[in-house]
C-alpha positions as protocol buffer text, in pm:
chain_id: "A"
residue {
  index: 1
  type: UNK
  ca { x: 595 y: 1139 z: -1187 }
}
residue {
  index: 2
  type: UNK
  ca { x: 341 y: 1346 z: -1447 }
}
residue {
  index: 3
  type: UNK
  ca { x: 185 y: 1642 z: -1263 }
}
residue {
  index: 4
  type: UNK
  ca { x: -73 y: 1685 z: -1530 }
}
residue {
  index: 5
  type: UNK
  ca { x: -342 y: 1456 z: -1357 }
}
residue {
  index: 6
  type: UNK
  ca { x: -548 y: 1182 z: -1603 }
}
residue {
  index: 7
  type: UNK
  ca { x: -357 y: 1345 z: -1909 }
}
residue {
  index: 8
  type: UNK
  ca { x: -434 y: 1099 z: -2233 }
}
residue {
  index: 9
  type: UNK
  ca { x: -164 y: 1041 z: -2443 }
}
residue {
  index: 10
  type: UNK
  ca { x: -360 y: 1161 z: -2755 }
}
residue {
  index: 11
  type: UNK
  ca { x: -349 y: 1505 z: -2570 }
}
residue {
  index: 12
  type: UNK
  ca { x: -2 y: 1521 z: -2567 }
}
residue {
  index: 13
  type: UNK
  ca { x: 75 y: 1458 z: -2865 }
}
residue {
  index: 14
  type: UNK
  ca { x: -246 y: 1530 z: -3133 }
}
residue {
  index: 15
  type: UNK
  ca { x: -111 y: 1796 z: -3274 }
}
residue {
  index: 16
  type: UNK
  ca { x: -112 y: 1947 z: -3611 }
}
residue {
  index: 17
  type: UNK
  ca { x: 222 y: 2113 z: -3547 }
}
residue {
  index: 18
  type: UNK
  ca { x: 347 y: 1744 z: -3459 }
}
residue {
  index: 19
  type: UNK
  ca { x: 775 y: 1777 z: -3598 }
}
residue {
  index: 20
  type: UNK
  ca { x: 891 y: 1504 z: -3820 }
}
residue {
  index: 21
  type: UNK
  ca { x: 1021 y: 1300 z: -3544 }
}
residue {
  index: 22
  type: UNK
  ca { x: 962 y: 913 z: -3433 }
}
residue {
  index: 23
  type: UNK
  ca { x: 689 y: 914 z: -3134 }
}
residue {
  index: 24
  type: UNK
  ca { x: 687 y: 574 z: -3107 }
}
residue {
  index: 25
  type: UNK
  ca { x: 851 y: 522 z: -2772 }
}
residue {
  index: 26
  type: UNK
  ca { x: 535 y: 783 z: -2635 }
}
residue {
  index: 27
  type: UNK
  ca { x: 276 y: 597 z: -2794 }
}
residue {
  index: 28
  type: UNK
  ca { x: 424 y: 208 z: -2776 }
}
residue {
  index: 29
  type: UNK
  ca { x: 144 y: 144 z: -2549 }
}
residue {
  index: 30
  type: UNK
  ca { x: -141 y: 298 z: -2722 }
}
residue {
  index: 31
  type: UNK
  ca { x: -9 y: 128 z: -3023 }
}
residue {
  index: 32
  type: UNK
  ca { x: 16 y: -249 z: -2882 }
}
residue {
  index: 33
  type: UNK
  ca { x: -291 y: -214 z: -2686 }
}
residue {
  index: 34
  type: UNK
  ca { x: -441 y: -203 z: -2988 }
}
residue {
  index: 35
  type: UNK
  ca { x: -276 y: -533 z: -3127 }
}
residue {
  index: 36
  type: UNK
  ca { x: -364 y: -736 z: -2807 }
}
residue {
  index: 37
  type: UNK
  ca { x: -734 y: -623 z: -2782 }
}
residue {
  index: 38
  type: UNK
  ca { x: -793 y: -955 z: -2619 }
}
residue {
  index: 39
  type: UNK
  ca { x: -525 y: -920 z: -2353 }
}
residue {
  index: 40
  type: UNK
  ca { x: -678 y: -576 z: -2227 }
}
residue {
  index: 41
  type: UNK
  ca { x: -847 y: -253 z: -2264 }
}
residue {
  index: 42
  type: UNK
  ca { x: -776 y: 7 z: -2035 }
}
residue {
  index: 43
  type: UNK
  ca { x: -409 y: 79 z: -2127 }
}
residue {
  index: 44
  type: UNK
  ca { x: -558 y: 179 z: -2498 }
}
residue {
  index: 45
  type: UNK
  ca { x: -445 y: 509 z: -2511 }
}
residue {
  index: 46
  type: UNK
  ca { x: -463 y: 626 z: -2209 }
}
residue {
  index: 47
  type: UNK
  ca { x: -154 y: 718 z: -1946 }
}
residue {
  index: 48
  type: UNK
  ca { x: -295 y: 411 z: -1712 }
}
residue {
  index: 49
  type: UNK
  ca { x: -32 y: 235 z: -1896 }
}
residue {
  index: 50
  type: UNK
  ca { x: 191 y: 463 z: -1704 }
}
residue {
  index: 51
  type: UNK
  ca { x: 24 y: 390 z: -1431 }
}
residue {
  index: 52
  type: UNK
  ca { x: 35 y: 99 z: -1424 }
}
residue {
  index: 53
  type: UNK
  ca { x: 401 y: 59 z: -1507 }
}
residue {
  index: 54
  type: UNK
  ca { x: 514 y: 314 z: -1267 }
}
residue {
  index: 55
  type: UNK
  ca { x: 440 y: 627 z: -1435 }
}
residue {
  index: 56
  type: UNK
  ca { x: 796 y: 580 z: -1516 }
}
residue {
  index: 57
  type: UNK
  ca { x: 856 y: 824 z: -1837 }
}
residue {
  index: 58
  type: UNK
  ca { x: 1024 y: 1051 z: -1584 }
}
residue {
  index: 59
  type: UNK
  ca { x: 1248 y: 730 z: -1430 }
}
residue {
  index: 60
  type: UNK
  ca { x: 1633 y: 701 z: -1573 }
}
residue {
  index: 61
  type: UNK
  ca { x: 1691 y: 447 z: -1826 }
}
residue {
  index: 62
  type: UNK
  ca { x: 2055 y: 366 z: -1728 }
}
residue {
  index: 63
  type: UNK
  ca { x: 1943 y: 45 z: -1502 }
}
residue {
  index: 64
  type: UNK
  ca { x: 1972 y: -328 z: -1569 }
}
residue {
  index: 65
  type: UNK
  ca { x: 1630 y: -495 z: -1623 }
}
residue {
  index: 66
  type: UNK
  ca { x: 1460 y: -704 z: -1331 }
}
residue {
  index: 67
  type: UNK
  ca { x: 1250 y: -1011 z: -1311 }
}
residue {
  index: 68
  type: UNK
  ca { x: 877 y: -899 z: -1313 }
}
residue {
  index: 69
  type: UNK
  ca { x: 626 y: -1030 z: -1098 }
}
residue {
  index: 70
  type: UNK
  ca { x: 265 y: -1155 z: -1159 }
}
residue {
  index: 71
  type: UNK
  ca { x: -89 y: -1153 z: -1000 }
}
residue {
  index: 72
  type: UNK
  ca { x: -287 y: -1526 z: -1039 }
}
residue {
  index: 73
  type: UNK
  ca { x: -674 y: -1590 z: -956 }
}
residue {
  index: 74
  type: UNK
  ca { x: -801 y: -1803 z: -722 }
}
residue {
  index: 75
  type: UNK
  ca { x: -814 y: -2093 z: -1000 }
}
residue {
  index: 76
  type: UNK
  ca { x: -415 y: -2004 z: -1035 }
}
residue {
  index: 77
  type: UNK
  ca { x: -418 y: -1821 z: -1381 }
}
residue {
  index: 78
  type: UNK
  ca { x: -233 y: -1581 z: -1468 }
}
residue {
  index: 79
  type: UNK
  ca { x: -414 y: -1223 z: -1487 }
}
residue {
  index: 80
  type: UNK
  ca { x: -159 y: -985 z: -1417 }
}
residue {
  index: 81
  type: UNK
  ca { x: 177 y: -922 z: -1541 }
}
residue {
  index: 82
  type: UNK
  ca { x: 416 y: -739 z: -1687 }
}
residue {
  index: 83
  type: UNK
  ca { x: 624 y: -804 z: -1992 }
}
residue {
  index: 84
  type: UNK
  ca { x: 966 y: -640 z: -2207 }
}
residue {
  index: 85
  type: UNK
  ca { x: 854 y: -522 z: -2587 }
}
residue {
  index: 86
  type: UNK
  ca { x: 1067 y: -791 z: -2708 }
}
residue {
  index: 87
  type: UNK
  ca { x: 884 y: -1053 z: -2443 }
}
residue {
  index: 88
  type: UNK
  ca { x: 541 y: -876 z: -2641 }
}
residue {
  index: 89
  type: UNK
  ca { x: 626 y: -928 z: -2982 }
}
residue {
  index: 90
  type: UNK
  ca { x: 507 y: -557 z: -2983 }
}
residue {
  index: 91
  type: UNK
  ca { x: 548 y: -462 z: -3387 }
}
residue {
  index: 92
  type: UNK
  ca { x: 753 y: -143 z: -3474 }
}
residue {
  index: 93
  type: UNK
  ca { x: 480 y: 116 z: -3616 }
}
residue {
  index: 94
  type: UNK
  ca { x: 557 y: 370 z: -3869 }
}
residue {
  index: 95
  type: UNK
  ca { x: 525 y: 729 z: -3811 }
}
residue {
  index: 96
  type: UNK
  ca { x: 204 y: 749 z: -3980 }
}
residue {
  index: 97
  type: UNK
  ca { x: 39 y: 503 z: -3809 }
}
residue {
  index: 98
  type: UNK
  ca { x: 117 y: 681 z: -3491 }
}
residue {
  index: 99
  type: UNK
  ca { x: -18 y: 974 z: -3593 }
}
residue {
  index: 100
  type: UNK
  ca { x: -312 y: 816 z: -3805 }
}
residue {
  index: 101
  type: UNK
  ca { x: -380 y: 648 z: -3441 }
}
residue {
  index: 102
  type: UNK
  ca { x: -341 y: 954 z: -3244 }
}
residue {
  index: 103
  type: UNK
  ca { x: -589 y: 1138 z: -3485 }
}
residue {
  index: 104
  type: UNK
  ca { x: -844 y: 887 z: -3418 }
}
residue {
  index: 105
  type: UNK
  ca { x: -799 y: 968 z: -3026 }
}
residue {
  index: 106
  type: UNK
  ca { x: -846 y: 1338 z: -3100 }
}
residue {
  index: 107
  type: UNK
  ca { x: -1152 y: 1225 z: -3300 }
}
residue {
  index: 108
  type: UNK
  ca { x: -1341 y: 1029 z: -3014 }
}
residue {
  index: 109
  type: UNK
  ca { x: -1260 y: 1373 z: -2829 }
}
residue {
  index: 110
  type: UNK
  ca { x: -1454 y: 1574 z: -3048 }
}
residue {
  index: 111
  type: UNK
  ca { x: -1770 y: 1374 z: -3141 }
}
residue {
  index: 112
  type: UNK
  ca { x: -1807 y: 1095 z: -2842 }
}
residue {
  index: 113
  type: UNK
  ca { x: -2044 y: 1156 z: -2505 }
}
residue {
  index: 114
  type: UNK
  ca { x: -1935 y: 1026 z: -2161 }
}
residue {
  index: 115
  type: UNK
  ca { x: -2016 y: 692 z: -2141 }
}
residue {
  index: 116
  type: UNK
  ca { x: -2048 y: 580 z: -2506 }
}
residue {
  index: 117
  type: UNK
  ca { x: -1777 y: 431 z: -2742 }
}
residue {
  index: 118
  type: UNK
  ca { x: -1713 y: 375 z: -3117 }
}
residue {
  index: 119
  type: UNK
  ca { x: -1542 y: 221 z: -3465 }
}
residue {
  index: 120
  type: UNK
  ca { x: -1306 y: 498 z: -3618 }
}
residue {
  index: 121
  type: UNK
  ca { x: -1149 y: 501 z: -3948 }
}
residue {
  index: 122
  type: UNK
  ca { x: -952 y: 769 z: -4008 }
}
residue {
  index: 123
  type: UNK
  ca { x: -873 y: 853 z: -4389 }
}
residue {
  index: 124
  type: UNK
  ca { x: -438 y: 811 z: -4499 }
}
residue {
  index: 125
  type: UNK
  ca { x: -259 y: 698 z: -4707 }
}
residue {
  index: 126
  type: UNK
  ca { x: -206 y: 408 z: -4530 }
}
residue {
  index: 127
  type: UNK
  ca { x: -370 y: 116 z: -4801 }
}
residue {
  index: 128
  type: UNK
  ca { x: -427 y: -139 z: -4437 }
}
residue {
  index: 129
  type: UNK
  ca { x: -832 y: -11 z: -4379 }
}
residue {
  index: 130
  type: UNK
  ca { x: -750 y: -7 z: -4020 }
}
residue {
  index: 131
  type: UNK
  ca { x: -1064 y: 72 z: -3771 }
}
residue {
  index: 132
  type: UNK
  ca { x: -984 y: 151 z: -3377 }
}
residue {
  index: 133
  type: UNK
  ca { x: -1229 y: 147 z: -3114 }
}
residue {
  index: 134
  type: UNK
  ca { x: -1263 y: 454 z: -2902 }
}
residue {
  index: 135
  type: UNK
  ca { x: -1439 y: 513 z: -2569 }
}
residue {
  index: 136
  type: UNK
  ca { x: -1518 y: 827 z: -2349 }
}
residue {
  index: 137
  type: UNK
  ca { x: -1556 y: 759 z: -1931 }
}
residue {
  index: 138
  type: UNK
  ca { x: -1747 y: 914 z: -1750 }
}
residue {
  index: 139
  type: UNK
  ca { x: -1676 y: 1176 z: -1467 }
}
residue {
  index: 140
  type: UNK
  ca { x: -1764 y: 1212 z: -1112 }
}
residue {
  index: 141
  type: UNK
  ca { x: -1657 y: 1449 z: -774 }
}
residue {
  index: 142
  type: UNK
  ca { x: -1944 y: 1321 z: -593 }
}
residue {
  index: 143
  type: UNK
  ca { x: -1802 y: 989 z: -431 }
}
residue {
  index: 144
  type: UNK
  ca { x: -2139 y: 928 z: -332 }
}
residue {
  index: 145
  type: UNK
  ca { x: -2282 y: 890 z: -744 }
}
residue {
  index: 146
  type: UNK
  ca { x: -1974 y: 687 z: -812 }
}
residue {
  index: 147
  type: UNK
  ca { x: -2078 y: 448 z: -559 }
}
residue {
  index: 148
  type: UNK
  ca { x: -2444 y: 442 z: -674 }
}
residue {
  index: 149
  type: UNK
  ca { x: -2309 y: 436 z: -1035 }
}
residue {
  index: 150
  type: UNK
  ca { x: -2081 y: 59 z: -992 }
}
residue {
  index: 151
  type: UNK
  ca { x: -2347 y: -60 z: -746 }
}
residue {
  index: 152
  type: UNK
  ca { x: -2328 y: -448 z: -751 }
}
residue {
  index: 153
  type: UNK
  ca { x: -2010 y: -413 z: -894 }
}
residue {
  index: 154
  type: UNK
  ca { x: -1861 y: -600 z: -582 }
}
residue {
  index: 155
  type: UNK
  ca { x: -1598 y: -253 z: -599 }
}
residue {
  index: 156
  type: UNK
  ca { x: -1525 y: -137 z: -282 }
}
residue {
  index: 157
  type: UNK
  ca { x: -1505 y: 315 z: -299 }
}
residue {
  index: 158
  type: UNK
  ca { x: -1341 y: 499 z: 12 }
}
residue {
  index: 159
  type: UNK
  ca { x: -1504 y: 850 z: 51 }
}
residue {
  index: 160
  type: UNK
  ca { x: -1113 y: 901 z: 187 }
}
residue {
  index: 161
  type: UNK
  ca { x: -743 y: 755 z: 275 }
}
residue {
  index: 162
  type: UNK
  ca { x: -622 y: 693 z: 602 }
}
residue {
  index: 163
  type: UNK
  ca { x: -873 y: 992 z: 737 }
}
residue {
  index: 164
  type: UNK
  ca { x: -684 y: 1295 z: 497 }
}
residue {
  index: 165
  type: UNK
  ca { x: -650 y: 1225 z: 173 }
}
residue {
  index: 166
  type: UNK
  ca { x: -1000 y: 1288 z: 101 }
}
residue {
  index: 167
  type: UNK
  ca { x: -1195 y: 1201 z: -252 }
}
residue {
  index: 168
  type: UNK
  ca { x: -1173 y: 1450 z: -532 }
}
residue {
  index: 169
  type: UNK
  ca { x: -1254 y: 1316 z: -853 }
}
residue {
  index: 170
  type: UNK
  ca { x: -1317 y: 1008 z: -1054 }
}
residue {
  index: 171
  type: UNK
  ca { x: -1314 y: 849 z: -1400 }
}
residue {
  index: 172
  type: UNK
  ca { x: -1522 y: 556 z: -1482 }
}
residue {
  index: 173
  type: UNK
  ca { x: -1451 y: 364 z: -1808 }
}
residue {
  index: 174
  type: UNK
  ca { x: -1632 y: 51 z: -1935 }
}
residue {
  index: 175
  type: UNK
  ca { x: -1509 y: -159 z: -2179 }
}
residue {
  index: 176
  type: UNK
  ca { x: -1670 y: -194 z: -2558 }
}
residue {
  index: 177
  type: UNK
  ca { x: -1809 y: -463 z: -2656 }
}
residue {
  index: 178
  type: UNK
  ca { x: -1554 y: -531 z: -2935 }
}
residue {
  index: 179
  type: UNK
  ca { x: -1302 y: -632 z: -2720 }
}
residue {
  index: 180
  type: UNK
  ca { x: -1524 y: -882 z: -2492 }
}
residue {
  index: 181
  type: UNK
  ca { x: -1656 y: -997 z: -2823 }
}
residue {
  index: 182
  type: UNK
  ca { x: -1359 y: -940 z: -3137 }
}
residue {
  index: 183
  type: UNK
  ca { x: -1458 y: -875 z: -3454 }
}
residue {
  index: 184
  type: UNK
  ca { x: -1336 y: -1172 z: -3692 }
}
residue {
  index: 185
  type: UNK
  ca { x: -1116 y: -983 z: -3984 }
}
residue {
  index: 186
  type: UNK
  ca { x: -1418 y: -1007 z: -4211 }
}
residue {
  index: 187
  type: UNK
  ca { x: -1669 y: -800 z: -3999 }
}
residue {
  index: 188
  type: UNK
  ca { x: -1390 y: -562 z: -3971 }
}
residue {
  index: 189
  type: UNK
  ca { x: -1325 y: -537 z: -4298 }
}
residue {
  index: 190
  type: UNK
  ca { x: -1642 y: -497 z: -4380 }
}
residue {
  index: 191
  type: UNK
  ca { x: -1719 y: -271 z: -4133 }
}
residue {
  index: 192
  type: UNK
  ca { x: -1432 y: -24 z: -4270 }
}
residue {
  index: 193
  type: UNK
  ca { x: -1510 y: -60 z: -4633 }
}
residue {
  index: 194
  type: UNK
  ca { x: -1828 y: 102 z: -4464 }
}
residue {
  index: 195
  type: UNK
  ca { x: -1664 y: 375 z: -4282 }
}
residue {
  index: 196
  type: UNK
  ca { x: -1442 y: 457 z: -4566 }
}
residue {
  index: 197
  type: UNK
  ca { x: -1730 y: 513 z: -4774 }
}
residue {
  index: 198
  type: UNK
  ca { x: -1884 y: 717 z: -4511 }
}
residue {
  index: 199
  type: UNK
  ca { x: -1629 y: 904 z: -4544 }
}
residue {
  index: 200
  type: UNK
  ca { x: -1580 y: 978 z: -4853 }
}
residue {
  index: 201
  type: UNK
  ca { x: -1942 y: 1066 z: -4919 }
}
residue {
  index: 202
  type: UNK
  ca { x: -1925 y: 1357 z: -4607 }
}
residue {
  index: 203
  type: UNK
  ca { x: -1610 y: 1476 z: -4725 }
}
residue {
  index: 204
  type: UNK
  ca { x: -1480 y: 1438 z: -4369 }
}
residue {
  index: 205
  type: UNK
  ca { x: -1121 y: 1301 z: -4241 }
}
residue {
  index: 206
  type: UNK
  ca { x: -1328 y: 1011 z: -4069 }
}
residue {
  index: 207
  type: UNK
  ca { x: -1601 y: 821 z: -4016 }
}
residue {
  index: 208
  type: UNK
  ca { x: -1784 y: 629 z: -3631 }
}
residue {
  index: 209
  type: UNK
  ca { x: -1997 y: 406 z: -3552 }
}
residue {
  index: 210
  type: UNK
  ca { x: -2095 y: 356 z: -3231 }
}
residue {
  index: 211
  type: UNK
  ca { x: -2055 y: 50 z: -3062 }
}
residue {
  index: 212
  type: UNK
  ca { x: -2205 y: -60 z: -2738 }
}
residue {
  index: 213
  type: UNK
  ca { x: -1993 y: -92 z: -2379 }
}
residue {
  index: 214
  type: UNK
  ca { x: -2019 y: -393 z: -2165 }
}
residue {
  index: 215
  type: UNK
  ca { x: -2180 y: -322 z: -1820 }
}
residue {
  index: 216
  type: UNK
  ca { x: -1953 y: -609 z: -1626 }
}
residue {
  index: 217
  type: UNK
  ca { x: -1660 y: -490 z: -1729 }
}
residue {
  index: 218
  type: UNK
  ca { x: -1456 y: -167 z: -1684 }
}
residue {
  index: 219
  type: UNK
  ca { x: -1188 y: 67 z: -1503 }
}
residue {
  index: 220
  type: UNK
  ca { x: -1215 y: 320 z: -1244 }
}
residue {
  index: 221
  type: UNK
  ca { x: -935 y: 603 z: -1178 }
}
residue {
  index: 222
  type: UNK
  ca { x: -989 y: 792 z: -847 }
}
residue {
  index: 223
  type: UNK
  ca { x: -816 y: 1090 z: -731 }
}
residue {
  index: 224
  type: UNK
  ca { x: -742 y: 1126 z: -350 }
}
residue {
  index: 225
  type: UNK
  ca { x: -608 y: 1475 z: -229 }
}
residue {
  index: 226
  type: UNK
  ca { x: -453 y: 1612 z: 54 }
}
residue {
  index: 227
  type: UNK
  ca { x: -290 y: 1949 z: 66 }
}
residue {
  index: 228
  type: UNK
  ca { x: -216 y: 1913 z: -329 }
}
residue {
  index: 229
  type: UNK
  ca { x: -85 y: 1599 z: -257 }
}
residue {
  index: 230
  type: UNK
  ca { x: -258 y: 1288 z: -476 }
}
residue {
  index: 231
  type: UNK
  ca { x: -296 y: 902 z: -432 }
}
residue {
  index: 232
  type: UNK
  ca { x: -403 y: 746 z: -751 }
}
residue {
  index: 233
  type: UNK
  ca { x: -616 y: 430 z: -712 }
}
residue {
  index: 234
  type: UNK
  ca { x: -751 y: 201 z: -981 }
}
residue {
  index: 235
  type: UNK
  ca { x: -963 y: -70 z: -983 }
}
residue {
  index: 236
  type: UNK
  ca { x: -1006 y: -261 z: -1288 }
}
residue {
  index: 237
  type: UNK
  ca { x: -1260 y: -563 z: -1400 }
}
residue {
  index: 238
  type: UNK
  ca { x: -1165 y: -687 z: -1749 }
}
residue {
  index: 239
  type: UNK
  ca { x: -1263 y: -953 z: -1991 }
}
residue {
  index: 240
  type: UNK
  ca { x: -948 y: -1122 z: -2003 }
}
residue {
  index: 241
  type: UNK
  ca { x: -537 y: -1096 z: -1873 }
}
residue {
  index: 242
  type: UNK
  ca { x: -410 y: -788 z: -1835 }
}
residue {
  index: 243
  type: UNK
  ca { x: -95 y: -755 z: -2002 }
}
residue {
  index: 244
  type: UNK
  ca { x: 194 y: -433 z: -1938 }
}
residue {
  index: 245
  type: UNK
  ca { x: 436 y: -326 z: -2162 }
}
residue {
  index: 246
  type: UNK
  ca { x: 737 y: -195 z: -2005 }
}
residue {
  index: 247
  type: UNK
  ca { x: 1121 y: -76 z: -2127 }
}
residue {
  index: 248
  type: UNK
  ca { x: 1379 y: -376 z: -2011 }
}
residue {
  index: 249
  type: UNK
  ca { x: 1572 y: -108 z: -1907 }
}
residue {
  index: 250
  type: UNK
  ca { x: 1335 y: 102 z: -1655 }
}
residue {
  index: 251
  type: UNK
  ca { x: 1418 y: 110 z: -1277 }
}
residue {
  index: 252
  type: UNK
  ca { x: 1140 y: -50 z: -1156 }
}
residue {
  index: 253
  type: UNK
  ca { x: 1238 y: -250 z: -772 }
}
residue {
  index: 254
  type: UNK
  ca { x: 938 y: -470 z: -726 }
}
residue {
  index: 255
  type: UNK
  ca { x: 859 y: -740 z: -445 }
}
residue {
  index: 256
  type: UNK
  ca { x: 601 y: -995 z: -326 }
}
residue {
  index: 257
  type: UNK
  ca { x: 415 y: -911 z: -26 }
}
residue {
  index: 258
  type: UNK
  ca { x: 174 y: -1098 z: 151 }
}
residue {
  index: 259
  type: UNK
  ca { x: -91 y: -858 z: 360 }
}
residue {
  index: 260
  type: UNK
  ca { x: -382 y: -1013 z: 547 }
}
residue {
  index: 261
  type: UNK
  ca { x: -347 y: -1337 z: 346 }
}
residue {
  index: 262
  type: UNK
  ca { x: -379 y: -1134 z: 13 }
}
residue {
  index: 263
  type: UNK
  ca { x: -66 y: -1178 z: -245 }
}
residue {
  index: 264
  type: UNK
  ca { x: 53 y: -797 z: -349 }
}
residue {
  index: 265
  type: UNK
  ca { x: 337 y: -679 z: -585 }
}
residue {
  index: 266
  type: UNK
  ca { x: 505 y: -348 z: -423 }
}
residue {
  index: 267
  type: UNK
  ca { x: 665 y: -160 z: -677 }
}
residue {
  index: 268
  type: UNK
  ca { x: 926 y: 144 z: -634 }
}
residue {
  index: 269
  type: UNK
  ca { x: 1005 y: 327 z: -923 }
}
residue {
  index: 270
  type: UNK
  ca { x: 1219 y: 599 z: -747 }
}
residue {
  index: 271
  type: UNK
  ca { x: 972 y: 902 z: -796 }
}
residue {
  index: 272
  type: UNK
  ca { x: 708 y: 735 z: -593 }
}
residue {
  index: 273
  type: UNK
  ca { x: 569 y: 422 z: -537 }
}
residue {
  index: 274
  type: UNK
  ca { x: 252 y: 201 z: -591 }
}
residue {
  index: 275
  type: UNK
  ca { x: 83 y: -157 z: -480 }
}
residue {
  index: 276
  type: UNK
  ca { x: -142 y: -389 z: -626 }
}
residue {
  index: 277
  type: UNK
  ca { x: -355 y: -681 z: -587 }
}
residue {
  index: 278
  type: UNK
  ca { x: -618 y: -861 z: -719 }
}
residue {
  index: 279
  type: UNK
  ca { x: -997 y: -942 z: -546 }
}
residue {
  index: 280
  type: UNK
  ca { x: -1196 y: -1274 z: -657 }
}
residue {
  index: 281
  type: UNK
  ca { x: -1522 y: -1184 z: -734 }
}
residue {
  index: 282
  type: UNK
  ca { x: -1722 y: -1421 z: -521 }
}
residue {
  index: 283
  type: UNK
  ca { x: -1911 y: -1730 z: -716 }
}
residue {
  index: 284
  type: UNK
  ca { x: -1744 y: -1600 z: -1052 }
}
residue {
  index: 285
  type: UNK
  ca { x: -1460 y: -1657 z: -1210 }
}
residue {
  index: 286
  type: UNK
  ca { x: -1388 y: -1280 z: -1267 }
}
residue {
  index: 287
  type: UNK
  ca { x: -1119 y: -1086 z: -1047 }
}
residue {
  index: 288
  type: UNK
  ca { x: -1088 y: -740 z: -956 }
}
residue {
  index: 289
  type: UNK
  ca { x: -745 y: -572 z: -972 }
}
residue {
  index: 290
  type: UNK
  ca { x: -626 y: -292 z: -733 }
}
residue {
  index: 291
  type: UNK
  ca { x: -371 y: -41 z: -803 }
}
residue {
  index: 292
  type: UNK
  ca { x: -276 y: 218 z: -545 }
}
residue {
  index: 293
  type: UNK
  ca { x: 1 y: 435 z: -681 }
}
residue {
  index: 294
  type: UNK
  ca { x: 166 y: 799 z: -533 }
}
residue {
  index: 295
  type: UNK
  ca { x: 459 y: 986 z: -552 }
}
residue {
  index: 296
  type: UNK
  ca { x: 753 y: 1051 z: -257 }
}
residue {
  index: 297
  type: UNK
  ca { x: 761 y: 1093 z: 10 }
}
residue {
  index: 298
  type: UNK
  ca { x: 502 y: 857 z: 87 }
}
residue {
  index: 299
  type: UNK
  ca { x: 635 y: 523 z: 231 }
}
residue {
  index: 300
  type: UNK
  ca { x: 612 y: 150 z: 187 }
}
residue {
  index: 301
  type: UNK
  ca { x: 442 y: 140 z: 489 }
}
residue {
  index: 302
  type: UNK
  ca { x: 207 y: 448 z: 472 }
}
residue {
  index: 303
  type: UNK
  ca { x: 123 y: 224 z: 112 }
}
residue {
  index: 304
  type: UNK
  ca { x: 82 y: -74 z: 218 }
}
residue {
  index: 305
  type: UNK
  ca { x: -177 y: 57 z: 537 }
}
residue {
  index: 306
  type: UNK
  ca { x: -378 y: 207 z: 250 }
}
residue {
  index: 307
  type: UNK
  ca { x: -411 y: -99 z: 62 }
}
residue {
  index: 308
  type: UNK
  ca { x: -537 y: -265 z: 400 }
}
residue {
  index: 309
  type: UNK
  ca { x: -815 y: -43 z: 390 }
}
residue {
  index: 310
  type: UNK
  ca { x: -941 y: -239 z: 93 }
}
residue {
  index: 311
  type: UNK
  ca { x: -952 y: -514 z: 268 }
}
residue {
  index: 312
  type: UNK
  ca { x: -1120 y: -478 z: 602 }
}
């Protein structure tokens, strides 16, 4: 499992001394995100993919695939789940557009507040025009103004984990408005033709606009600690299904379980483990997904009596 805690992707690898090499198995995720807007948001760029998935770029490769699992509101549609690049129809990107992507990452870093998003074109070669939308959460370590800040969020925020592991630090990200509402390929064409020009006219290697974020939907990533020991746990409200990209070949042991009445998918992916579920939002037809992930030598049990604290 990464030690490096709520390490982006971008940071990894934006680089001007980046080596001539392929990064596309590092930034696959980033990368499709992008394609399947619609699907989700909150794997974009950042390592909640990993999450997610297991945080499984330390897990061996050498294993047969498995049968994923998946999470279904209370109207029995399908709003979790996990799928193989060639289930995805994920697209092979070129070196280039891995780093032109990464760049715009390393952009947002530079010129975006917490809390606000934007439209990036980043000037290449490439002839495509291609804009990405960027976002920068907001942090917290007072458990007490994360709770005031998702108020009415129908969220539920532990000040701490079975008594010990005890809140340390949070990341709140809500999603732009371009991916509740897509651009159709002429406003985003238009839109870059803009940007380029921008641009070019400030002599700069890119160009923002800033586009608005949508207040009902977003992702939080808390950080429980005890003794240098963390529990990861997410809780995500998006627009639409949330989709997961993973290797058919990663050693990921999943299973059904069914705790209080609520349907959960245990995962082991042999550094650590991690749990999820999903919450319907009363009167709506929105859900809230849970993800409770930490490393060995936490058990399935010690897991799965955290998650129950979510539910009382």
């Amino acid at each position: 499992m990464r030690s490096d805690r709520d390490q982006d992707l971008r940071e990894l690898f934006h680089d001007p001394r980046i080596p001539d090499v392929d990064l596309t198995g590092k930034v696959m995720g980033k990368l499709y995100a992008e394609q399947k807007t619609k699907e989700r948001f909150f794997v974009k760029y950042k390592v909640g993919l990993l999450v997610a998935a297991g945080m499984v770029l330390t897990v061996s490769s050498a294993f047969a695939a498995v049968n994923y699992h998946s999470l279904k509101n209370k109207q029995g549609n399908v709003v979790y789940e996990k799928k193989t690049l060639e289930e995805s129809g994920y697209t092979r990107p070129s070196k280039d557009e891995q780093i032109r992507s990464l760049k715009s990452g390393g952009y947002a870093d530079e010129v975006l507040q917490e809390g606000t998003a934007g439209l990036f074109y980043v000037v290449s070669d490439i002839p495509d025009m291609k804009i990405y939308t960027e976002s920068k959460g907001i942090s917290f370590t007072d458990v007490s103004k994360l709770r005031d800040k998702m108020k009415d969020q129908s969220v539920k925020i532990l000040d701490s984990l079975e008594g010990k592991y005890k809140f340390e630090s949070a990341r709140v990200d809500f999603e732009p408005m371009t991916y509740v509402n897509p651009l159709s390929p002429e406003e985003e064409a238009a839109i870059a033709k803009k940007l380029k020009r921008q641009a070019e006219e400030s002599k700069k290697e890119f160009a923002m606009m800033p586009v608005a974020l949508s207040k009902d939907y977003w992702r939080i990533l808390s950080i429980y600690n005890n003794q240098g020991k963390d529990i990861r746990v997410t809780m995500s409200k998006t627009s639409s299904k949330e989709t997961v990209i993973v290797h058919k070949e990663w050693d990921l042991k999943e299973e059904k379980l069914m705790v209080k009445g609520v349907e959960m998918i245990f995962t082991d992916f042999g550094t650590g483990k991690n749990i999820h579920w999903v919450y319907d939002v009363p009167n709506t037809n929105q859900t809230i997904r849970y993800h409770i992930e930490t490393s060995n030598p936490v058990t399935k049990e010690e897991l799965v009596k955290i998650a129950e604290s979510y539910l009382d």
